[in-house]
N, C-alpha and C positions, 0 to 999 in steps of 0.2 A: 543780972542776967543768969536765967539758969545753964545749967554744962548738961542735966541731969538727964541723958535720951532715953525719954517713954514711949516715943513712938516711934516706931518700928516700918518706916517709907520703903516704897518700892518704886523711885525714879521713874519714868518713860522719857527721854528724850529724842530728839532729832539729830544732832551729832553734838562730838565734843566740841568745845569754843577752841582750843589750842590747832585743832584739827581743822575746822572750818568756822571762818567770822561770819556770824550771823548774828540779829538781835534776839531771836530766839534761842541762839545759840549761846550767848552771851549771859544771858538771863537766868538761862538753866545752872549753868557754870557758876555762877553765883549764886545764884540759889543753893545748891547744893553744896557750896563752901561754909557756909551763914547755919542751915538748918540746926546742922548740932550742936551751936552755941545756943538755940533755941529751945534743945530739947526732940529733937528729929534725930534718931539716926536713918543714917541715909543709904540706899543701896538703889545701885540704876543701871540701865540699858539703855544704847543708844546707836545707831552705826557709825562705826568707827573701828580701828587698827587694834592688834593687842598693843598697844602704846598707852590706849586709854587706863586701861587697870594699872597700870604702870603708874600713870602722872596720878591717879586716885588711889593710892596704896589698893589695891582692891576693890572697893566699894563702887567703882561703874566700870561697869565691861562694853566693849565693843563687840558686837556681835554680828559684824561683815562690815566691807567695804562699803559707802555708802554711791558707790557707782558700779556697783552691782547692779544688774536687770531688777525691776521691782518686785516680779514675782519670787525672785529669791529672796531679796531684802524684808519681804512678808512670812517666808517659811524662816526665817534666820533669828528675825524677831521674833516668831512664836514660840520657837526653841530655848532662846534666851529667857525667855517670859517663863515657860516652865521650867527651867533649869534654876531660876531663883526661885521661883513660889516653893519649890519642892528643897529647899537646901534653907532658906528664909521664910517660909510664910512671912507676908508682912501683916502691919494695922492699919494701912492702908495704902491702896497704887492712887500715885500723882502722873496724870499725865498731861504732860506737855506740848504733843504732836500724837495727833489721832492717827492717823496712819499707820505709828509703828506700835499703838492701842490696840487698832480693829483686830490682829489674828489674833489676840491674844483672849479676846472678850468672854472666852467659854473658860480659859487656862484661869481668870482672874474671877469667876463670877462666885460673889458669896464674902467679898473682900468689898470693904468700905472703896469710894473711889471719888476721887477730886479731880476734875477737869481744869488745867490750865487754859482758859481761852484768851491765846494770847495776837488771834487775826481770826477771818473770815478765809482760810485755807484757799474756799472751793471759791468764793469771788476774787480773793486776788491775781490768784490764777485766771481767772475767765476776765479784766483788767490786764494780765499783761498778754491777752491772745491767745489762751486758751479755747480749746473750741468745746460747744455748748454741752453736748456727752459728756466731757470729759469732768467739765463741771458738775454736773449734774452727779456722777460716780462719786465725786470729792464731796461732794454738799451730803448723799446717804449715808455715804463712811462717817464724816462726823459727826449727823442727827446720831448715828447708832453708838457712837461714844458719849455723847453728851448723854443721850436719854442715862445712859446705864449710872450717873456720876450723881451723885446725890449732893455733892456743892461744885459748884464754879466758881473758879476764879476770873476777873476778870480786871484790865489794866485801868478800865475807865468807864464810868458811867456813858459814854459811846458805845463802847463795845459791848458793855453792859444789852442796850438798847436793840443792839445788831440780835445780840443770843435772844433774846425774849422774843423779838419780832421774825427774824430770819429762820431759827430753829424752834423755833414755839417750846422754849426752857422757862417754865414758871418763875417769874422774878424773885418769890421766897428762896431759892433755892443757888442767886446767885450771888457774889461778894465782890466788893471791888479793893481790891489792894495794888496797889501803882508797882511798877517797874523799880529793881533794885540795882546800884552798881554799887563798886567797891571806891564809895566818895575820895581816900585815902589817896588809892593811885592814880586817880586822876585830878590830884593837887599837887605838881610837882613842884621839889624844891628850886624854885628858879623863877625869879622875875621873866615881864613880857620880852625885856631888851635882851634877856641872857636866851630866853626859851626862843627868838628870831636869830640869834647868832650860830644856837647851837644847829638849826635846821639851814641856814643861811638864808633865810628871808630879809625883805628890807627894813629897818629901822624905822623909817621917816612916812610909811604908806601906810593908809588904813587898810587892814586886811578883812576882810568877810571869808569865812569860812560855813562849807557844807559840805558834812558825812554822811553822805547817801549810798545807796546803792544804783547804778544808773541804769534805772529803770523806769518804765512811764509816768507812774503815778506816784513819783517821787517830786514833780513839778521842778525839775532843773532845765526846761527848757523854759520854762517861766523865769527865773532865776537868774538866766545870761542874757535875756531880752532886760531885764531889769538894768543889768549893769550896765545897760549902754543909756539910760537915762541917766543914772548915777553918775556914769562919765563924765556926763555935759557939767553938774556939779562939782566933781571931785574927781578930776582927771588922772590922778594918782591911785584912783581905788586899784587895792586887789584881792580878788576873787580867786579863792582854792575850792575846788573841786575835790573831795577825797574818795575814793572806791571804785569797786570796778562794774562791771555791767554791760549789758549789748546793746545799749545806747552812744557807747562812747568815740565811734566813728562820726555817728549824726552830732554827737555835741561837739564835738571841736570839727567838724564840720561849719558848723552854727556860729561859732567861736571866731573862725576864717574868715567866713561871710560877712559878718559884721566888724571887723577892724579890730576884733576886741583880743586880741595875743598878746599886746602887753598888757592886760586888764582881766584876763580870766586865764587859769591854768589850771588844767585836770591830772591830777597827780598819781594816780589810778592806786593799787591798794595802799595803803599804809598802816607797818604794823602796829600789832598792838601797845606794842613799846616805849611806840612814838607818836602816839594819838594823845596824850595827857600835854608833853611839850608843844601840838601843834594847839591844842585848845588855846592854851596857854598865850599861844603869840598872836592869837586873833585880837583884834578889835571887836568882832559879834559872828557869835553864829546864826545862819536861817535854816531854816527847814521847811521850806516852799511846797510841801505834800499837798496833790490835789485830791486822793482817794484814799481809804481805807488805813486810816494811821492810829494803832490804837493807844499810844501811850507817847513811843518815838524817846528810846532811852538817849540819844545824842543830845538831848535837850538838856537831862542830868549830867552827862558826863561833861559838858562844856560848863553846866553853873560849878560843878565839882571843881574846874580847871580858874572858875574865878570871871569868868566868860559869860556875858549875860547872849540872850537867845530871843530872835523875833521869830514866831508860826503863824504859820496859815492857821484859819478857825476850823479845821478840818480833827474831825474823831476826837482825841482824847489827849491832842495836842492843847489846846488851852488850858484843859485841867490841871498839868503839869506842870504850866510856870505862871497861870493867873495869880496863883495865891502870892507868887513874889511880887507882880506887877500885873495890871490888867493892860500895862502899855506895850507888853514883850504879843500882844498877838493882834495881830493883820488885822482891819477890817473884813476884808476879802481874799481870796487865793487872786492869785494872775498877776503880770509884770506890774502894773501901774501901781498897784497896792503893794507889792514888794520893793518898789524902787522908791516910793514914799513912806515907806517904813525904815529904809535904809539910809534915804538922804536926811529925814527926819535925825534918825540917831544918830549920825556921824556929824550932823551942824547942833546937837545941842538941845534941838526941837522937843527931839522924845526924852526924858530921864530914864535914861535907864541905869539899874540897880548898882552898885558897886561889887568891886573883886569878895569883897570880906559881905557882903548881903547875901550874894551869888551861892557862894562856898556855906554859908550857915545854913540856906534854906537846902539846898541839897541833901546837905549832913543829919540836919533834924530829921526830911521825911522821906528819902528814898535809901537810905545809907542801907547795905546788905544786912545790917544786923535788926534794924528798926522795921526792916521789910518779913524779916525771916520769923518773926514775934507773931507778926498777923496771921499768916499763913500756918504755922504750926497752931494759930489759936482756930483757924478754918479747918485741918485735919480732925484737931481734937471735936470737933461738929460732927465733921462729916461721922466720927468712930461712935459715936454717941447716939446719932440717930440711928445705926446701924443696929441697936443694944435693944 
């Protein structure tokens, strides 16, 4: 691996991941840890506290609160954006979140530029009740980022599919590099039985687990209708709920309703700290997404933890753990196909992968360093065409 930074980044982010958990948030953070063992050096902006430049020796600033009124968070960003072009010229802006791209597009123009397309912004937003203006403002702002990007990245041939058809982005022009995590820390030193003691979960109970955000079209109200077929089989199952969301009244509302308290438990955030041990003490994770899922890194950080993963056929979830098995993905999205994916795996039905399968396949093709290769080899593109 090279150390040797030839190229010269200028980060866009959406916030720090220390600051706020997000998978974009997540992604970025890694990313930007990885680049310079690639050959990137890195410099970014993103909203966020001066604590950021802090936890990044310098190299990414926080450039406002990110619950600031928008229209500031727009004038704060374009500030930031010429405050590095003029102190750094870079060799090329990476951006990650179009949003805090758009003020900057006159401040950046003349500079190679690589689009992270890592969602459909302006549809997931109008998915969880976004009203149709609104979207419509979100979908211009990103056409006008994307157009300006001479490559794309993108998480999966899905979303791949989305950018060509959605924003009419010539498919020459886009690349697909999967989702990165730090495979490492999410293999913790500690067997299943040590990693349920230390959380105090039960021993003797298959546990299912899902790290979602509880939001719609995350399919967790698919997910707890599931467990109550499950039940009839495996009366002992249990179901962890991880993260937070303004769904979480209605799901354990739902939870209530159905009998199912000692059989599902919504645990609302949990930190980062502690997210490698909870993999860890699962029996399987699901990821029951009904819409707009372009990669879904929980899928890597559970095979990292040794933890195989059953998905719904939705986006860009199959791409990510077919190549382990083609038996970790659903049929179909909704309860009956989740609950026969689950009773399948826990009687034996389904094979799925081992702890040591799990963990290699993660490590070879999503590991932050193997991820950070491709992408600095897509900058050095985009600076080339630029020539």
């Amino acid at each position: 691996m090279t150390t040797r930074q030839s190229i010269h980044s200028l980060q866009i982010g959406m916030h720090w991941f220390p600051e706020r958990a997000g998978g974009l948030d997540r992604m970025y953070y890694s990313l930007v840890g990885a680049l310079p063992g690639a050959g990137v050096h890195v410099r970014g902006v993103v909203a966020g506290s001066p604590k950021v430049a802090q936890d990044s020796n310098g190299a990414i600033n926080g450039f406002g609160s990110a619950s600031r009124s928008l229209p500031f968070r727009l004038m704060d960003a374009r500030r930031a954006l010429r405050r590095e072009i003029a102190g750094h010229r870079p060799d090329v802006i990476s951006s990650h979140f179009a949003l805090y791209t758009f003020p900057g597009l006159d401040v950046t123009r003349g500079i190679p530029q690589v689009s992270h397309f890592q969602g459909p912004w302006a549809d997931e937003s109008f998915v969880e009740g976004a009203a149709t203006l609104s979207q419509r403002i979100k979908h211009s702002l990103e056409q006008s980022v994307y157009e300006r990007s001479s490559r794309l990245i993108v998480l999966s041939k899905a979303f791949g599919d989305i950018l060509t058809k959605r924003y009419g982005i010539s498919p020459e022009r886009v690349r697909i590099v999967p989702g990165c995590v730090d495979t490492a820390h999410f293999d913790p030193a500690c067997s299943v039985a040590e990693a349920r003691m230390k959380l105090q979960l039960p021993q003797g109970r298959p546990i299912i687990l899902a790290v979602r955000r509880l939001v719609r079209r995350m399919g967790l109200e698919d997910l707890i209708e599931a467990i109550k077929t499950v039940k009839t089989r495996h009366p002992d199952v249990l179901l962890l709920i991880a993260g937070r969301g303004r769904l979480e009244t209605e799901l354990q509302q739902r939870i209530d309703e159905a009998d199912l308290t000692d059989n599902v438990k919504l645990l609302g955030f949990v930190p980062d700290a502690h997210l490698p041990a909870l993999y860890r003490a699962a029996t399987l994770s699901v990821v029951p997404t009904v819409a707009l899922e372009g990669f879904g890194l929980i899928t890597v950080e559970s095979l990292s933890a040794g933890t195989p993963v059953l998905v719904t056929p939705v986006g860009g979830l199959p791409e990510a753990v077919a190549g382990l098995s083609p038996d970790l993905v659903l049929p179909a999205t909704g309860a009956e196909a989740i609950a026969e994916g689950i009773t399948g795996a826990l009687s034996g039905r389904i094979k799925l992968p081992d702890e040591a399968a799990c963990k290699a396949y993660a490590r070879e093709h999503f590991d932050n360093a193997v991820i950070a290769k491709r992408v600095a080899g897509v900058y050095a593109e985009a600076i080339a065409a630029a020539h």
